[in-house]
N, C-alpha and C positions, 0 to 999 in steps of 0.2 A: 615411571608412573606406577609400574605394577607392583614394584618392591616396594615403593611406598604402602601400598594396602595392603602386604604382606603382616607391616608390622602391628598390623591391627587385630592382626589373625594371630599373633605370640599366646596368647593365652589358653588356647586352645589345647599347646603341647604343655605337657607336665615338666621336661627340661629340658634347656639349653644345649647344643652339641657345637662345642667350638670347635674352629676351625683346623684340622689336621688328625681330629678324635675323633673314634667310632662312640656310639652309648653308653661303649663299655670303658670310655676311657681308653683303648686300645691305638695305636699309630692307624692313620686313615688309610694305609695299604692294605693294613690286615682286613678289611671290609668293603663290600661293594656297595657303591654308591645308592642313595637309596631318594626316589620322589617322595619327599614328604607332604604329601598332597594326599597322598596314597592313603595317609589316616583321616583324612577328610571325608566324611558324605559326600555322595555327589550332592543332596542339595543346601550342604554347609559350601561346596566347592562355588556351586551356583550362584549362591548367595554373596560371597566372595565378590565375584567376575563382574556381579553386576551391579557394583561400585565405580567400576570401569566406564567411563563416560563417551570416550575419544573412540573414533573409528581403528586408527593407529594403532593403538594400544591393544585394540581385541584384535587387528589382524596378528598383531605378535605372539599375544598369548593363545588363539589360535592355532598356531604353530610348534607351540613347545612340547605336545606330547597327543597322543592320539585320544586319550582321555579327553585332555581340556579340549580340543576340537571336538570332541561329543557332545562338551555340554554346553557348549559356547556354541551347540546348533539349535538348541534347544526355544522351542519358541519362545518360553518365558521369560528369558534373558531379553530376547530382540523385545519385546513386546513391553518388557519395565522399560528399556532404553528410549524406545519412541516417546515413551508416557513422559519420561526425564527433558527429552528435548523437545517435545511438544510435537513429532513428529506424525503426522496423520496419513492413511491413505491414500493414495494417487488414482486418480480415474481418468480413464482415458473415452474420451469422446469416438462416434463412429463417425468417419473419414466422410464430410461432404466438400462443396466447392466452397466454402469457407473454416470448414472446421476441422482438427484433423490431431492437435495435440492433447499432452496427459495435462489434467486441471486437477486443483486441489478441491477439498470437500468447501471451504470458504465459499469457492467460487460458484457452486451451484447453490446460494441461499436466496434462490427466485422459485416460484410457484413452478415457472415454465424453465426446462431444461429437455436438451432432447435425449435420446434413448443413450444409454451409460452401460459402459462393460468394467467390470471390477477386475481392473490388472494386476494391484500388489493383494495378493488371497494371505500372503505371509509373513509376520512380521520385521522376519531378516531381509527381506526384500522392498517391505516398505521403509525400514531404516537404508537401504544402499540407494531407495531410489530418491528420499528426500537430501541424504549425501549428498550425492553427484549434482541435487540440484543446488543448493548451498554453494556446490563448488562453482557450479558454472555463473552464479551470479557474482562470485569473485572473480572471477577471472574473465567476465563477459563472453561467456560460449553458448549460443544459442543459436536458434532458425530462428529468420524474420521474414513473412510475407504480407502481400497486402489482403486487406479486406475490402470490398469493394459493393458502391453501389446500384444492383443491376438494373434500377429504375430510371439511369439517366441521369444520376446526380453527381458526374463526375466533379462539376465546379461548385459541389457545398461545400462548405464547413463542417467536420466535421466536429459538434462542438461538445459535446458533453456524451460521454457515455457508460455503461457496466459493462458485464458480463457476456450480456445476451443484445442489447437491444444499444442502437446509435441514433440522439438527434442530430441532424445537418441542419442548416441555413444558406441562403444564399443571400446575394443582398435584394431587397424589396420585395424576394417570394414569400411562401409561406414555408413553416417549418417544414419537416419531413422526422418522422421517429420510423426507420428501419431495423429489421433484423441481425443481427449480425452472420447468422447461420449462413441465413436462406440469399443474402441480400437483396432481400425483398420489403416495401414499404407495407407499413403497420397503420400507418396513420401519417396525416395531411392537421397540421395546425395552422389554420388562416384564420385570422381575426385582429392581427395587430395592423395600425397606422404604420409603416413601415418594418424597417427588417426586424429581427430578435434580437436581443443582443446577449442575453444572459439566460440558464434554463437550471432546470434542477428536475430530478424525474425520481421516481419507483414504480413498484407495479399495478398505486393506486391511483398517484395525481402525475401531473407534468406541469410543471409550474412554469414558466416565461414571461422573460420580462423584454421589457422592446426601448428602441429609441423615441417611442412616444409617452414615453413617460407613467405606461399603466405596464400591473401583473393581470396576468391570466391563467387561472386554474383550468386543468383539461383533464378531463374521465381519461386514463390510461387506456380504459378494456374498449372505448367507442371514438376517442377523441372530439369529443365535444366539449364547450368552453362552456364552463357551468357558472363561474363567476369573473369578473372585472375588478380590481382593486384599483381605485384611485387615489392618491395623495401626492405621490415624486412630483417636484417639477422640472425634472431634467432623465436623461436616460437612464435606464438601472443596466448598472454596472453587474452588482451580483444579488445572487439569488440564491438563500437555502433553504430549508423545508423538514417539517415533519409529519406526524402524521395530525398534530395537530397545530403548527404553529410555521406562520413564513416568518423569515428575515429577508428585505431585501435592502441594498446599496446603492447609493445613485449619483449619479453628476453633481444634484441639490446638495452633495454634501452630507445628505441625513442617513440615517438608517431608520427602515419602519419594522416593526413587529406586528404582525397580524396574524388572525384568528382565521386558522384555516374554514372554517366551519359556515361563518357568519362571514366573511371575508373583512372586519371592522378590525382599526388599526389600533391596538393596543397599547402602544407606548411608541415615541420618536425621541428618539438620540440624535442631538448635535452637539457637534464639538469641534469634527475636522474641520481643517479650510479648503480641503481638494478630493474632489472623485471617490465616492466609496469603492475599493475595488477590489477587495477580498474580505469573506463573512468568514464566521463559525459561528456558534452558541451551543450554550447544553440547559439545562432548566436554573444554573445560578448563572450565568454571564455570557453577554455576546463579545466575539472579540472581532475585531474590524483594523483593515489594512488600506490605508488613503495614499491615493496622489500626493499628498502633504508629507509622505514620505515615518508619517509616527506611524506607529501600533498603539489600539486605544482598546483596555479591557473595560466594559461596565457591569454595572451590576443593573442584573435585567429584576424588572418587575413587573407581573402581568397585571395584566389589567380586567377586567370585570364584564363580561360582553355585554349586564343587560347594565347599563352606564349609560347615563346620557352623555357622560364624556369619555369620548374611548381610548384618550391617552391618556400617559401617567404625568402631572407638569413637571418639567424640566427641574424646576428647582426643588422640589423633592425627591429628588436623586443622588446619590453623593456621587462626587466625582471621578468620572474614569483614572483607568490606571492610562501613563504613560509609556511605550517603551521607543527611547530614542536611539539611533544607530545607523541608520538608512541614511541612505544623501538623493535617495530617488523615491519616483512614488512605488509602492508595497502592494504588487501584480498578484503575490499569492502566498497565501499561509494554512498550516495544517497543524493539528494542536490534538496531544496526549493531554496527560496526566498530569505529566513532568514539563514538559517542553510547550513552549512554541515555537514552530520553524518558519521561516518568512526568505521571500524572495522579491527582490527589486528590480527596479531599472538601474541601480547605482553598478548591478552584474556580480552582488554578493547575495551570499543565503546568511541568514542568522539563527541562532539556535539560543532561545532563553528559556530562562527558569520560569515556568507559568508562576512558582511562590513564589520569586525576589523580584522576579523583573530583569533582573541583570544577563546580558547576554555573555553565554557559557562559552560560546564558537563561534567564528566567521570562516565560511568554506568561499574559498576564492579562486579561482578559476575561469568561470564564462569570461566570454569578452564581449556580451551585451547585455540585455535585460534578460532576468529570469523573470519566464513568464507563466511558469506550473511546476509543481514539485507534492512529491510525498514521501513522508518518511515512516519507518519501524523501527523494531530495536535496535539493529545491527547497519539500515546503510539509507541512505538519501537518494533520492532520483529525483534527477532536477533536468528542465528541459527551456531551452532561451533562445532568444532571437538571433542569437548566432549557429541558428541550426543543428545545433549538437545538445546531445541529452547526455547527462553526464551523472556517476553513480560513485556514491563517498561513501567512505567508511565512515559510520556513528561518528565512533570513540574517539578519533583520530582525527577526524576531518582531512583526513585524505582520498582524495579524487581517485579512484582504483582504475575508473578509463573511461574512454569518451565512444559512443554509437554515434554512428556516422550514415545516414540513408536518407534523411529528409533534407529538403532542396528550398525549404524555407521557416520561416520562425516556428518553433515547435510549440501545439497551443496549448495541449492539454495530454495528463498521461497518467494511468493507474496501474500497480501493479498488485498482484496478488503472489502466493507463492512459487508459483509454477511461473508469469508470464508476466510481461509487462506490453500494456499499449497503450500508444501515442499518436497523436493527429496534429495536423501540421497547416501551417495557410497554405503548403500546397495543395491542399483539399486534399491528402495520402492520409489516411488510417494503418496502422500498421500495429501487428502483433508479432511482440519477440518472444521466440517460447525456451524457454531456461532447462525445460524439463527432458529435455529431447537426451536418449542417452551417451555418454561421453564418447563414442566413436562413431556419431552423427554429428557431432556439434563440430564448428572453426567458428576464430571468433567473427562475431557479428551476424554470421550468414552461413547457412548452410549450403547455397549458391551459390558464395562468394561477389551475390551482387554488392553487400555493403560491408563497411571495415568499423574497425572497432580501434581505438587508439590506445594506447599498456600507460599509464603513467609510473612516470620514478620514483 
């Protein structure tokens, strides 16, 4: 790697010195060897070095002489390298009975965070720390413990959550939106016929939808139910949200768009034959994942809130996109740019081209239904009813290894840089922390209560 950059650096010397020659043309006995580096600036040398991408490669060249270790200390080098890899800061949380690992800057992008101590001050340090974490999510080496809630709600649901804050359900109560810190309740949502079945949250609204067929908009800061949304005639499956638009999914088959503001339903998408039961949308298209086992992209059109008709009719729409592949119904999907990724009950994931439609990958592994997954650049995490949460490479689609701790269908799971957590129908919330450093970590557990499986 390094001699390759070298020859980019030729021009710098005025001539060639073959090999067995001194400058002078002389036999290379008669002359002692010389660093030609030595004619280099330090920050032509610098400059150089920090073309060097790979960890690898600078510990080598670190090595070669007491110069290049000077300058290959230097914070500028570490500091373009992070910028190169996208490398950020690590902060580490102060140690409560919930809290206790290093988080990335991502992860505090809420109003409320609690008090932070700045651990990488340096940028060679923030490069080694975001390293090891990289590595450890190849190779599955992290702590995992649980999160717990101290309110009594050992037998919710844990069913949708961030950063900071966790809603549960149980069946026929009312919601519950806890702390993750403190685990401690924030707020009590009672007002649906029945249990929730579906939520979506920020730090403004809490959206729910239930098995009696309405949403319910709730003040985050007080938990009050400010509006009702009628139209489903069957359960809502899912539920997404912005700051000013819901999508939700339902048993009916439909998908509504509505106006957060006015709670008035903007447009209705039919087309499935079964269960709406995974959303997305961005402001050109919702994408929706059915029981009927398709992927169906449309193209959304808003609608007009002061309308005496508040949806857009059917037949002035063109027709969704198709994407067929599934043999089960489509439990859960998450969508870049590029891709959309989807999980079944058929026990495959898929990865298509949001432009062609055509699917790029099938990652095959589980041996039930996948029933929550999210993907990045580099890897998939996917978690299914055969209890195991399982983590694939992009590129490759290969399964790198399977976490082993949950004792029933894993329901839901997000990961950030640092950490990834998951909750389970065994009512377990659990957070696996990546960041921990490499002679803290075994795989899975740092306790050795849970195992982590190598695939080949």
């Amino acid at each position: 790697m390094i001699a390759k950059r070298w020859k980019g650096a030729q021009q710098y010397f005025p001539t060639k010195i073959a090999v067995g020659e001194s400058p002078s043309g002389a036999p290379a006995s008669n002359f002692k060897k010389q660093d030609v580096t030595r004619l280099l600036a330090d920050e032509l040398l610098l400059s150089i070095l920090t073309q060097v991408s790979d960890a690898p490669s600078l510990a080598v060249a670190a090595q070669v002489c007491r110069r290049w270790n000077r300058v290959l200390d230097d914070e500028q080098v570490w500091r373009e390298l992070c910028t190169y890899r996208s490398f950020a800061p690590l902060i580490r949380r102060e140690a409560t009975q919930n809290s206790f690992f290093l988080v990335s800057f991502e992860d505090l992008l809420v109003p409320r965070v609690p008090r932070l101590t700045v651990v990488c001050r340096h940028w060679k340090r923030v490069y080694r720390d975001n390293h090891i974490t990289n590595v450890n999510w190849k190779k599955g080496l992290c702590r995992v413990r649980t999160v717990r809630d101290v309110d009594g709600g050992e037998g919710d649901l844990p069913m949708q959550f961030d950063d900071s804050w966790v809603v549960s359900v149980a069946m026929g109560e009312a919601g519950k939106v806890w702390d993750m810190e403190t685990g401690k309740c924030r707020l009590r949502l009672s007002g649906h016929d029945g249990t929730i079945s579906a939520v979506k949250f920020d730090r403004k609204w809490v959206v729910t939808g239930g098995i009696d067929a309405t949403l319910k908009i709730w003040d985050a800061a007080t938990g009050t139910c400010v509006r009702t949304l009628v139209g489903h005639l069957g359960e809502i499956v899912a539920v997404q949200h912005s700051n000013e638009t819901i999508v939700s999914g339902s048993e009916d088959t439909s998908i509504r768009i509505w106006e957060m503001e006015t709670g008035e339903c903007q447009q209705i998408l039919e087309g499935h034959s079964g269960a709406v039961c995974s959303l997305h949308f961005d402001d050109e298209v919702v994408i929706s994942g059915s029981a009927d086992s398709y992927i169906k992209i449309w193209t959304r059109t808003r609608g007009h809130p002061t309308s005496t008709q508040p949806q857009v009719p059917q037949e002035h729409l063109p027709p969704p996109r198709t994407l067929a592949g599934h043999t089960g119904p489509v439990f859960c999907l998450q969508v870049s740019s590029e891709y959309i990724c989807s999980g079944s009950e058929d026990a495959k994931i898929k990865l298509w081209s949001r432009g062609t439609g055509d699917c790029v990958r099938t990652l095959e592994g589980h041996t039930a239904a996948v029933i929550c997954l999210q993907f990045d650049d580099v890897k998939v995490v996917s978690g299914g009813s055969d209890r195991f949460i399982k983590v694939w490479d992009l590129s490759t689609g290969h399964c790198l290894y399977s976490l082993m701790q949950h004792t029933a269908t894993v329901w839901n799971l997000k990961f950030s840089t640092t950490r990834l957590t998951t909750s389970s129908f065994d009512r377990s919330l659990l957070v696996w922390d990546f960041a921990a450093r490499d002679e803290e970590t075994v795989p899975g557990n740092g306790n050795g209560d849970s195992d982590v499986e190598l695939e080949d």
